[in-house]
N, C-alpha and C positions, 0 to 999 in steps of 0.2 A: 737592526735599524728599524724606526719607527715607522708608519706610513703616512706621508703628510697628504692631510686631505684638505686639510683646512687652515687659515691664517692663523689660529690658534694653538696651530699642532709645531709650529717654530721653538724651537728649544735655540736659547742663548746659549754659548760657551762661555768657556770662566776668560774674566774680564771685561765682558762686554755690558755696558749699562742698558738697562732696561728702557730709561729715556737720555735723550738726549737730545742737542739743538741743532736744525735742519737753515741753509740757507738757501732759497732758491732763488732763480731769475726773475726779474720784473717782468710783466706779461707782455709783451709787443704790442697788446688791445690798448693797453694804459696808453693816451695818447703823453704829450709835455705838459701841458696845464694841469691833467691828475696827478704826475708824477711829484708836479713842483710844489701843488696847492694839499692834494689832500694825501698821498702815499706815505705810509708810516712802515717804519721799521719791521712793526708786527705785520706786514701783508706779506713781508717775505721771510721775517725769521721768526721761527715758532718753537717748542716742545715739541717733542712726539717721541712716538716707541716705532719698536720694529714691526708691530701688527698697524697700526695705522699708516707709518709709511707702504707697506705693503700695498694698504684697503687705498691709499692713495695714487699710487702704482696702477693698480688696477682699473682707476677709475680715470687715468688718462697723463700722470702727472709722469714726464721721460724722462731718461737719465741725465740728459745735458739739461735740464731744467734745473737740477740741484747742484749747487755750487759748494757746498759745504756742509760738513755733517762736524760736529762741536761736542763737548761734555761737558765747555765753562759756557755760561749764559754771556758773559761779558764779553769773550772772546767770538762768539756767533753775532752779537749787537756791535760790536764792532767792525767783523769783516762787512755785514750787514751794510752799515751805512756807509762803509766807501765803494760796495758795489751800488749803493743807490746815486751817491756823487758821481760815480764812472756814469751810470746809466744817465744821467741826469746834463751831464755836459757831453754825453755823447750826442744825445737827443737835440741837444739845443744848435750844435752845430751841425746838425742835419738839416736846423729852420733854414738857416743861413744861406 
């Protein structure tokens, strides 16, 4: 066994793609108005590999933050936007 020292020292097993698509929760800071006017798809579903998810890990991002980990683009863009709808008529019924 290797010794990991560093984000870089992560060895994938067979099957595991190198990148794949990440979905995570919309930020509780996002008030309604940003959510409704300017929030795009892309602020919560992205690319990424297993060393950035990592360096992102690291830098503050928890596990109940990520709702979804993908390998089709289509299918990440679309759990995407009905976790934006959920979030979006969750919010609105809290104005109320």
């Amino acid at each position: 066994m290797k010794n990991i020292d560093s984000i870089d020292s992560i060895t994938l097993g067979d099957g595991v793609p190198e990148y794949f698509w990440v979905v995570t929760e919309p930020s509780d800071a996002w008030d309604y108005d940003f959510l409704v006017n300017y929030l795009e798809i892309s602020d919560i579903c992205f690319r990424t590999g297993h060393r950035t998810l990592v360096a992102q890990a690291l830098g503050g991002l928890k596990p109940k933050q990520l709702l979804g980990v993908f390998t089709s683009e289509a299918e990440a863009k679309k759990y995407a936007a009905a976790v934006l709808a959920a979030t979006v008529a969750r919010r609105n019924n809290a104005r109320r």
